[in-house]
N, C-alpha and C positions, 0 to 999 in steps of 0.2 A: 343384757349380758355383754353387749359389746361393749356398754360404758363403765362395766364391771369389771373388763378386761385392763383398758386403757389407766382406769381411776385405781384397781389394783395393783398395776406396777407401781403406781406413787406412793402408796399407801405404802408397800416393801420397802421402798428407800428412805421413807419417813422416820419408819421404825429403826431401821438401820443406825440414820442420823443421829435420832433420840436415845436409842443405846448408846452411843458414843457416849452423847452427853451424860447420862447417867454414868458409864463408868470413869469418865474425866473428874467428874464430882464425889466418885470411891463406893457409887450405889452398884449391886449385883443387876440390877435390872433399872428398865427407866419406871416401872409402875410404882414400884417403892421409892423413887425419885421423887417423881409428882405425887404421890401422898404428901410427903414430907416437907417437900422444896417448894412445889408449887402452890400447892391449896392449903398448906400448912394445919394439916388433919392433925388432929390428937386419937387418930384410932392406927390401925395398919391393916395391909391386904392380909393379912392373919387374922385380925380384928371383925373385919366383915366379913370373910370367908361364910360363918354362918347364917348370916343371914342375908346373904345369897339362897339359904337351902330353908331357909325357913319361909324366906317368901315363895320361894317357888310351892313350899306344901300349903301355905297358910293366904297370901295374898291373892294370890296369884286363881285360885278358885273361887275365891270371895270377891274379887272385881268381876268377874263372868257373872255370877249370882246377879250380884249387883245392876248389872248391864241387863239383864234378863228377866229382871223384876219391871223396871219402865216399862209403861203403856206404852207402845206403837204409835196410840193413837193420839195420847199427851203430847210425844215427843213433836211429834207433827204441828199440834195446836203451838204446842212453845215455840217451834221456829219459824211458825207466820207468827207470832205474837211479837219477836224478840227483831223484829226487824225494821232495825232503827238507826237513824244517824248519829254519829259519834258524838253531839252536845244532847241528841236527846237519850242518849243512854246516861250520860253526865247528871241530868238535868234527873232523871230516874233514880240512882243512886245516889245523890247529893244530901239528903234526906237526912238518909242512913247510917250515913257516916259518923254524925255527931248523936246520934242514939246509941251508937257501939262505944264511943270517948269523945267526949267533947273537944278534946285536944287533936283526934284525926279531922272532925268537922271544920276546924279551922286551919287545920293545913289543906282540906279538901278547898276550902275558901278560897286560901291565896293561889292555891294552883289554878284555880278556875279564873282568878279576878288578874292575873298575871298572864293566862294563857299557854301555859307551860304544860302541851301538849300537841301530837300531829297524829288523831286517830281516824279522820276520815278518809275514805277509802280515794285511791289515786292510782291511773294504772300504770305511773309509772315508782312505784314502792313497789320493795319485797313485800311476801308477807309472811310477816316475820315483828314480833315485839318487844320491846326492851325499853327499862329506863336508863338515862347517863344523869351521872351528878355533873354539874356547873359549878365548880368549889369557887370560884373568883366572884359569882353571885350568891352562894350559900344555898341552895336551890337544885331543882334537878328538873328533867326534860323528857315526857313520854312521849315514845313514837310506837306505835302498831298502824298494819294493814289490816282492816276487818274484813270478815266474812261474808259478815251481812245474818247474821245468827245468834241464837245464844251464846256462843264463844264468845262474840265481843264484849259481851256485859260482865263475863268472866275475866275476860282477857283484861278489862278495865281496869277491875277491882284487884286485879295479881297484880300489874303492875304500880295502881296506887300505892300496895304495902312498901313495895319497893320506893316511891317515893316520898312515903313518910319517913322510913328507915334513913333516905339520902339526907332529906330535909334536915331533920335532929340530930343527924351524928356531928359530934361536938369535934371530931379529928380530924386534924389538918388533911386535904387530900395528900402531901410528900411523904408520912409517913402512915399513913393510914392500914390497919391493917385486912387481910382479905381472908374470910370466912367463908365462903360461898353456903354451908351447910346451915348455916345459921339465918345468912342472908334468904335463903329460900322459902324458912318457915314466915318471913316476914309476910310475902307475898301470898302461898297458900295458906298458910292458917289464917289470914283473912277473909279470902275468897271461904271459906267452910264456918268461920260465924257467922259473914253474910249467909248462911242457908236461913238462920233463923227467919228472915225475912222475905223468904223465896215468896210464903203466900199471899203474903199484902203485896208484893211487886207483880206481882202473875197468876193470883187467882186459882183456877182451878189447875193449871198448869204448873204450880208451886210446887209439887213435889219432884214433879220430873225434873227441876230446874235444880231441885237440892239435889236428886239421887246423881244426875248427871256428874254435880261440881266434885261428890262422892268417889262416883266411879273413875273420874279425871285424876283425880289423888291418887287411886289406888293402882291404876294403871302407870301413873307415873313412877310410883315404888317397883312395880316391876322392870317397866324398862330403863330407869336408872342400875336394875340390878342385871337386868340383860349386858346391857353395855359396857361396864366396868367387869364382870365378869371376861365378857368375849375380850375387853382392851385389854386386861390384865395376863388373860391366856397369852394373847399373840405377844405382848409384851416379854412374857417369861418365857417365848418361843421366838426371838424375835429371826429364828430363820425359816419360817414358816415360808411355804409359797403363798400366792393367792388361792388355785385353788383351794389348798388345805384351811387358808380362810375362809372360803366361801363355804364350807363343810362345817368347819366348826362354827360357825355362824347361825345355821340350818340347825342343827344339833342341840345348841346353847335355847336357841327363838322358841323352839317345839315345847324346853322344858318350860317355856313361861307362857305358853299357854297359846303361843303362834300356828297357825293349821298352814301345812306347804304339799304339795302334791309329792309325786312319787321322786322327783328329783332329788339325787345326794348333794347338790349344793344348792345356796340361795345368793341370789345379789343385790339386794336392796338394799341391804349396811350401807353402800355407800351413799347413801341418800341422805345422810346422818352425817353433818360436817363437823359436830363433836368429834366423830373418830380422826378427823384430819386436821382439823383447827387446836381442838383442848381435850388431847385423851388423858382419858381418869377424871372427870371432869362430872358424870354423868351421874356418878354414886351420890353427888351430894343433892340430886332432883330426890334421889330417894328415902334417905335418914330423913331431910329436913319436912319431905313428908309423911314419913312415920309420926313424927314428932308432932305433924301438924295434924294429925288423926288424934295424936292422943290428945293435943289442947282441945278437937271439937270433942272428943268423950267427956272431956273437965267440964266444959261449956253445958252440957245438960245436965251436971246434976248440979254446977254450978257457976252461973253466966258469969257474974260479977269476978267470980276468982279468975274466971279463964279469960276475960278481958285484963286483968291486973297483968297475968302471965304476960297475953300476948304485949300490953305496953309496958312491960319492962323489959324486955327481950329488944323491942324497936330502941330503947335505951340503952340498953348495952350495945346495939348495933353491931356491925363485923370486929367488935372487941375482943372477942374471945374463943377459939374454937369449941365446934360443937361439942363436947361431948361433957365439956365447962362448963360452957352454957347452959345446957339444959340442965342441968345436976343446978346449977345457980337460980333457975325459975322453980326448979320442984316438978318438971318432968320426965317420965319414967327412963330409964336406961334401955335401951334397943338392945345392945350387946347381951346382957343377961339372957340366959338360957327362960327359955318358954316367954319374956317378953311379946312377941312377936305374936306367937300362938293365942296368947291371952288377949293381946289385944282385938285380935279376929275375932274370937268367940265374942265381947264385949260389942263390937261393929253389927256383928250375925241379931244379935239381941235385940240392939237398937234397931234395925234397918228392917226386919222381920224376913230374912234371907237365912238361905243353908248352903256352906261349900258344897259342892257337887252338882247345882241346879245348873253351872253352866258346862259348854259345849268346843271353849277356846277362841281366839281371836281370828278371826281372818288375816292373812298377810297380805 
């Protein structure tokens, strides 16, 4: 609460700031700014608006489900199973790669045979993971802190997609341009065809290993829509105090499935350097995992096509904004009315889950 205090006055002057800049540049607000300016969306805060409300009816019960369907006692099994050193997760994975496209196997090759990574643990890293391109090598560079858990064999493979995406893209870094929405699906929609493989890697623990990377997705569509939501509110409010943040915050978390005690405010948002470093930023964790739900629905009834998808998608790279993009592979439109919905029911199917089975998230 008291870091809550001190990190919420900043957060007010921030906002402040960024209005400015927004209306220096002739926008009514900065959230409409940064759709447009920054992350150069082809949708608008009127564009997502619904599906803000769709997830909260549709995803957002079907991630709890999800969550609530794992063994207990899998989960446990997977995570003494999954506890491994960053070249022996490599060394695990490496396999795989060229079974999903021959063309990732061999960029998984040079990244290996080159070294162009920093995943073992070190106490003096964040932890925190991310790829950077090296355009002046043509190349890129994985860094993560692991856990020491199944995260890390996930966190591997997310940020591979990411550096196959670096690797191929044929644009100069000077003008290169920045999709993040598109860029995202690079990363999850891998990590979710890697499920295919969960039980040759892990045995009797294979399912928990797919349902988890599952419920990761689904989770992430919410809280991308929590955040861009609550950034957007205080944006379009930007004389909000803190408190009245801390409220709407609390208010916003609950509808997506967050449990808070009796307290009218919450202060953990600032924990989230999204909202300080890159607001509006958050909504593209979640489109590009929508998207990346629906490439694994392609992927079972039809592997091959939903591998073409995803390596043409790594080809067109940050080329094009999302909403191009996918219209350009042949995946569904989010924006349409009942999208969303339909997609759940088609997940519920697959996964042998029912919205309502779960109970909400702990905060």
């Amino acid at each position: 609460q008291a870091r809550n205090r001190r990190a919420g006055e900043i957060y007010c002057q921030l906002v402040k700031v960024r209005t400015d800049i927004a209306h220096e540049a002739g926008y009514e607000n900065y959230a409409d700014y940064a759709y447009r300016e920054i992350y150069n969306r082809d949708y608008t805060l009127k564009d997502i608006q619904p599906v803000w409300e769709a997830v909260k009816e549709n995803i957002v019960p079907l991630g709890e489900a999800v969550m609530n369907s794992i063994n207990s006692r899998d989960l446990r099994g997977l995570h003494r199973e999954t506890r491994s050193s960053g070249e022996e997760i490599l060394d695990a994975i490496q396999p795989y790669m060229s079974r999903i496209d021959p063309e990732l196997g061999e960029t998984f090759d040079f990244m290996r045979q080159y070294h162009l990574y920093d995943i073992e643990y070190s106490d003096s890293k964040l932890y925190m993971g991310y790829t950077v391109a090296l355009p002046a090598y043509g190349t890129a560079f994985i860094f993560n802190q692991p856990y020491g858990d199944f995260q890390d064999y996930i966190d591997t493979i997310h940020e591979f997609g990411h550096f196959n995406e670096t690797f191929h893209c044929t644009q100069h870094n000077l003008w290169a341009d920045f999709n993040i929405d598109v860029g995202e699906i690079h990363s999850q929609g891998l990590t979710l065809l890697f499920t295919e493989y969960s039980d040759e890697l892990f045995g009797s623990y294979g399912d928990a290993f797919s349902r988890i990377i599952i419920w990761n997705i689904l989770d992430t569509v919410a809280d991308g829509c929590l955040f861009d939501e609550f950034q957007a509110t205080v944006y379009q409010n930007p004389d909000m105090s803190p408190e009245e943040i801390n409220r709407l915050f609390k208010q916003l978390a609950e509808q997506y499935g967050y449990l808070y005690g009796d307290d009218e405010a919450v202060y953990d948002w600032i924990q989230v350097s999204h909202n300080f470093q890159d607001p509006l930023y958050y909504i593209s964790y979640a489109t590009s995992a929508l998207s990346s739900l629906d490439l694994w629905l392609v992927s079972l009834e039809d592997r091959d096509k939903a591998v073409d998808i995803y390596m043409e998608l790594s080809e067109i790279s940050l080329s094009l904004p999302y909403r191009q993009a996918i219209k350009e592979v042949g995946l569904r439109n989010i924006f349409r009315p009942e999208a969303i919905s339909r997609m759940a029911e088609e997940l519920e199917k697959r996964l042998g889950v029912a919205r309502g089975d779960g109970t909400g998230k702990a905060a």
